[in-house]
N, C-alpha and C positions, 0 to 999 in steps of 0.2 A: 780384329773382331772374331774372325774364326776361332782363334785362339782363347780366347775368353769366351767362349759360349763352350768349346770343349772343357774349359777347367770347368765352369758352372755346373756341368754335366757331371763331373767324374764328383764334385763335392758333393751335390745332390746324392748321386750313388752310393757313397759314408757315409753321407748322413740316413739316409735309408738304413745302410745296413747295422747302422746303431740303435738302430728304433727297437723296440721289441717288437718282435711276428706277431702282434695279436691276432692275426686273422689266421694265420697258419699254425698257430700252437698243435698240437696235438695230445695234449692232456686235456683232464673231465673239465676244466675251464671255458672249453672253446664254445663261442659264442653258438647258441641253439637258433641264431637266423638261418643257418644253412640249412639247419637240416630238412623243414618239413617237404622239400624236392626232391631226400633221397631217402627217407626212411621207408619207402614200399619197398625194398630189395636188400635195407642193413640193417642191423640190430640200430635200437637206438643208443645205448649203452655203449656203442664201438667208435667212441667219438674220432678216435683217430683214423681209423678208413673214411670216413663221413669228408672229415675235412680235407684229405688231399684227392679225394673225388671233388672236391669245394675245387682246387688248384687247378686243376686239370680243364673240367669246366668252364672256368674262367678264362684259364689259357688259350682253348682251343675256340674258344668264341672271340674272340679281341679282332682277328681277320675279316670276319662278320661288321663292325663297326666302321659303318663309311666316314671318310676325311669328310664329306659334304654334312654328315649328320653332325659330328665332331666339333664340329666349326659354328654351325647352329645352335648347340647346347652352349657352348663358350660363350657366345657373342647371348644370348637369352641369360646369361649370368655374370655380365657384366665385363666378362675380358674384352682385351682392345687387340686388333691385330697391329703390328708394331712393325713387321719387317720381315723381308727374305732370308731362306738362310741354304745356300748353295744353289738357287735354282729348285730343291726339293721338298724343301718344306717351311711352312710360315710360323713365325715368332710371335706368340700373345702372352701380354702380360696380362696382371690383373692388381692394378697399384702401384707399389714400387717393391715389394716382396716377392711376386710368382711369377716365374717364367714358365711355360714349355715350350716346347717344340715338335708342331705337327706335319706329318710325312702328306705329301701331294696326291700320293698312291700306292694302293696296300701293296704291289709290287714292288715297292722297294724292301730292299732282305734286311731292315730290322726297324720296320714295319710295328712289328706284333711288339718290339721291346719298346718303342716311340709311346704304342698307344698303353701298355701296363704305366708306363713312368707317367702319363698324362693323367690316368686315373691313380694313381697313388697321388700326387699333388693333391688331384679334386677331391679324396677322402677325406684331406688334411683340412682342407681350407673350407669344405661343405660340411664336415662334422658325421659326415654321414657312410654308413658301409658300402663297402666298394663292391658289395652285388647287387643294392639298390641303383648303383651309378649306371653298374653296368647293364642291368635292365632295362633301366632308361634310356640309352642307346641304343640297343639292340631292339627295341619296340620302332613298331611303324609311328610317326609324329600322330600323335595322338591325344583329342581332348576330352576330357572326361565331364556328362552332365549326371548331376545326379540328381534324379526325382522320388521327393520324399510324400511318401501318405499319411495321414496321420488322421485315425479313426479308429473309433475306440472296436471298430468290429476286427481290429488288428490284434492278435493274443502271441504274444511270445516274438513277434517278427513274421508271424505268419498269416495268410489269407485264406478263402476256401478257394479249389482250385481253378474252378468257374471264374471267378472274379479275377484272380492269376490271369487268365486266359485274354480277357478281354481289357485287362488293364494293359499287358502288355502290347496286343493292338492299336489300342489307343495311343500308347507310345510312340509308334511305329509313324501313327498318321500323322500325331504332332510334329515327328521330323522328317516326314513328306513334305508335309505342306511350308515348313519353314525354311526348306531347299526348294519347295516352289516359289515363294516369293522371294530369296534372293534372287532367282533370276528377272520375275515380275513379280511385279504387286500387283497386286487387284483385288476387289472384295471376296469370287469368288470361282473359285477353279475347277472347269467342266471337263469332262471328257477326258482324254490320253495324259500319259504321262510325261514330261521332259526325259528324254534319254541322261542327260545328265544326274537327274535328281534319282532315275532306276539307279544307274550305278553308280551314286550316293548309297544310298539304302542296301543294294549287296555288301557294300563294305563297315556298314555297321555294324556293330559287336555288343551284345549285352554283357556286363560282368556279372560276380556274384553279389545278390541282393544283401542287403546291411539289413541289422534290427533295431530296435528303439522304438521307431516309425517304420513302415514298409519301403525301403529306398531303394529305385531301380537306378544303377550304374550303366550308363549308356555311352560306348566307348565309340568316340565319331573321330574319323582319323579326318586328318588336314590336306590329303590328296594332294600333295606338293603340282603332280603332274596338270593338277586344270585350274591352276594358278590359286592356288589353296581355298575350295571350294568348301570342302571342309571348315575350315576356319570361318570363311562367310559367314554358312549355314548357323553357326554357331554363336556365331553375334547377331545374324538377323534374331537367333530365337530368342536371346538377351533382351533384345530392343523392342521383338514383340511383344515379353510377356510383361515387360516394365510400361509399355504404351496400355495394355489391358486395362495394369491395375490402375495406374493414375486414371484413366477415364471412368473405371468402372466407381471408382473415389468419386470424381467429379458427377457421374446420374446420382449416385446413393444420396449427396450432398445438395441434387434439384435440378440436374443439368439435364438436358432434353438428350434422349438418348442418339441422337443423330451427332451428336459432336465424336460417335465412334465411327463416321465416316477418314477424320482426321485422321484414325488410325490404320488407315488403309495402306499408308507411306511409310510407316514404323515394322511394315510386314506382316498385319494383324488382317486375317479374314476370316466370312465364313466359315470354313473346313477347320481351319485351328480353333477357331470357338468353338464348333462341335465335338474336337476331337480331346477336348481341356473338360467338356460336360460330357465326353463319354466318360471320363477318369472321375469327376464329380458325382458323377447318378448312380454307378453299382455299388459307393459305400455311404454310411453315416459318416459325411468327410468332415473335417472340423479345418484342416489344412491341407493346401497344393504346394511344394516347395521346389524352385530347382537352382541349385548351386551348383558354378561351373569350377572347375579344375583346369587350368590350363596347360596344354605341352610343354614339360620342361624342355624340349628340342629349339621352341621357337619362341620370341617374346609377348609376355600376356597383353592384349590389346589393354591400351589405353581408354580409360572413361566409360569403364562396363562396369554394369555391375555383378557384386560376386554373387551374391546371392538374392532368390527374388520369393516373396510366396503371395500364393491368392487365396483370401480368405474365403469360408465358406459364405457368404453376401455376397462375391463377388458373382458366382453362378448366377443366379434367378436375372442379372445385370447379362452374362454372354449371353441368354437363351434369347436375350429380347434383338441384342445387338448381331446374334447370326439370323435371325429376322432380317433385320434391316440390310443390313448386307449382299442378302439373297437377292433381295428385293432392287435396290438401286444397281446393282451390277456394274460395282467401278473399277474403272482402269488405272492406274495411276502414272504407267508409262508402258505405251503403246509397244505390243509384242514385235521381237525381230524375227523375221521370216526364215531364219536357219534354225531359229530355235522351236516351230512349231511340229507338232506331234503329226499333223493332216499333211499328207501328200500333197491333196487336189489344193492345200491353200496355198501352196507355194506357185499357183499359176495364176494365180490372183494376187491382187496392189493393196498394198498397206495406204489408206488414204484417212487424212486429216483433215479438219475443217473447223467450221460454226456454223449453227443453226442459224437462218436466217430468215425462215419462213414454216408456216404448217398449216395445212387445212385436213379439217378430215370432216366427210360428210356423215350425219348420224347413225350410226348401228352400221358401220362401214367396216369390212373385217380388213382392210389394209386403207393407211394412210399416206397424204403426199407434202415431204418435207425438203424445203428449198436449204439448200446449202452452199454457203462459199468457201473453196478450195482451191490448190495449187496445182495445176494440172498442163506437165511438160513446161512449166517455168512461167505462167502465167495466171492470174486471176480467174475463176470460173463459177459463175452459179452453174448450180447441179440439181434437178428435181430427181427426188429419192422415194421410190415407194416402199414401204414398209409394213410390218406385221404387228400387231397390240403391242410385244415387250418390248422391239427395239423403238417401237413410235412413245412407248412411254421413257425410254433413256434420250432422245430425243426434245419431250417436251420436258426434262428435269434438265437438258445440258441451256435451253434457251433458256429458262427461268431462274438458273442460277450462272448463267454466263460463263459456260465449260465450253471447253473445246468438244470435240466428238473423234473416235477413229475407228474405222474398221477395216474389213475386206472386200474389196471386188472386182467385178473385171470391166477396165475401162473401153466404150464401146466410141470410137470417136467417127461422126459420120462428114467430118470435112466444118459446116456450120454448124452444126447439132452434134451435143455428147451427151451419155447415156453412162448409167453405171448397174451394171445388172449381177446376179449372183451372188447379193449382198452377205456377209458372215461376221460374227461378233461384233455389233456394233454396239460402243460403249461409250460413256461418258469420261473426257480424260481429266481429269482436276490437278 
């Protein structure tokens, strides 16, 4: 085996060096993708310096290229890992045609010659230039969303810069709140930030905007380290803006605008309605568009769609539906207490229940609602006093036969328990 994997080796290396150099030529031939990275400092006309600056470049970066990245982009394109080869490095085919052979660890001393032969193969079999390949590698896993405008107050590709200003905020907030509700869902998001979802947002990157339409390129990396949070974020916002449009379909069509509670679960709330009609209300919008790009590093989620737009009828549909939203204040799955923003909640009990009782005496500014709960491993009614908003999430969980949960601190006096300090009490559907 060893011995036929080195002859494969040395015939690849022939047949290589039978190829013509196109990438290396150094006559007025050579392909003009290299240059626009080094024409601030060379003539353009001196194609031949140009390109072995190309060489060099390429060389001294390939060390840069981690085995773990390497292995990801292969397997996201279809190679099979196939087998060991000395302990050092793993065998992937792709068919019955392409072998290579990837090193364990850039510390091993030929290392950097493993990974050019790897990307010479992938030029071959991709069709594509081997500084595209190699940019793809050397980039952090990265997904690209791209949001197109499309209004005629758009001239050449451009906006006035006021509107720049607040369209890209607007952006900003849409993938706030779409890293808010991959971690929860809920209608609508008060107060502090998830620590997670801040450094989400440090690590987003805008590209250079496109023309046709106004299109912002918004570069969301996959954050490998917090178990690709990234990549989440990036399918909840798929699934939210696909849940929009079809409900916002379904009112225009006579549906009661309360069926956008359903999309409470799909990661759609108040704040992302708001932040979709801030993009809406500074132009004569005619179209919303966003098309995802996937990471060639990692493979494209299954059963998304590539592309999504909201027509302009769909707006006067979100202004009603973040209404509604604000208004019912739903839960969809009860927050975990490592993940809240508040100190003092974390000394208080995530508790769960049904409503099972309510009185409230007229023009009474707090109400008292009976509830049954699990409390140290058994069954409990619990009388709950309450204030107007959580007594009305309350009389909407018993009339529609919702669970309830919130926060508090349990007060048990031996025969008699109490729950005092009450915080977020929400309806859970």
């Amino acid at each position: 085996m060893f011995a036929a994997l080195w002859l494969l080796d040395i015939i690849a290396r022939q047949t290589r060096s039978q190829q013509p150099k196109k990438h290396y030529n150094t006559s007025s031939q050579t392909k003009s993708v290299y240059r626009p990275s080094f024409t601030r400092n060379h003539s353009e006309t001196d194609a031949g310096r140009i390109t072995v600056i190309v060489k060099v470049a390429i060389a001294n970066t390939l060390d840069n290229i981690s085995p773990e990245i390497l292995s990801h982009y292969l397997r996201a394109r279809g190679w099979k890992e196939v087998g060991d080869f000395l302990g050092n490095a793993s065998i992937w085919h792709q068919g019955d045609d392409l072998e290579v052979i990837l090193p364990k660890s850039p510390q091993l001393r030929d290392y950097k010659n493993r990974i050019r032969e790897i990307i010479d193969v992938l030029e071959i079999s991709e069709h594509r230039d081997r500084q595209q390949i190699v940019n793809d590698l050397l980039l952090k896993p990265t997904d690209l969303i791209k949001i197109r405008i499309d209004s005629p107050d758009i001239i050449g590709g451009t906006i006035p810069i006021d509107e720049a200003v607040r369209l890209f905020e607007a952006t900003s907030k849409i993938m706030k709140f779409a890293a808010s509700a991959t971690l929860e869902q809920r209608s609508i998001f008060r107060g502090g930030m998830f620590a997670q979802v801040r450094e989400y947002l440090q690590e987003l990157r805008v590209g250079e905007t496109e023309q046709g339409s106004y299109i912002i390129n918004v570069l969301s990396p996959i954050m490998h380290d917090h178990e690709d949070f990234g990549r989440k974020v990036n399918i909840s916002l798929n699934t939210a803006i696909a849940a929009i449009r079809a409900k916002s379909q379904e009112v225009l069509a006579g549906s009661n605008i309360e069926i956008f509670e359903q999309a409470v679960s799909d990661g759609v709330s108040a704040n992302l309605c708001d932040a979709l009609l801030e993009v809406g209300s500074h132009t004569d919008l005619q179209d919303l568009g966003f098309r995802w790009q996937w990471s060639p590093i990692w493979n494209a989620p299954s059963s998304i769609h590539k592309q999504l737009a909201l027509p302009k009828e769909t707006f006067p549909v979100l202004e009603e539906a973040s209404k509604l939203l604000k208004q019912n204040n739903i839960l969809r799955k009860p927050v975990n207490k490592t993940r809240s923003p508040s100190p003092y909640r974390d000394l208080l009990t995530l508790i769960e229940g049904e409503v099972i009782g309510l009185h409230r005496r007229d023009r009474a500014a707090d109400a008292n609602v009976t509830i049954l709960t699990n409390i140290n491993g058994s069954k409990r009614e619990v009388m709950l006093k309450l204030n107007e908003a959580y007594y009305r999430n309350a009389v909407r969980a018993h009339l529609d036969n919702h669970k309830i949960a919130f926060y508090g601190q349990i007060i048990d006096n031996g025969s008699d328990i109490s729950i005092q300090s009450i915080q977020d009490f929400r309806v859970v559907l």
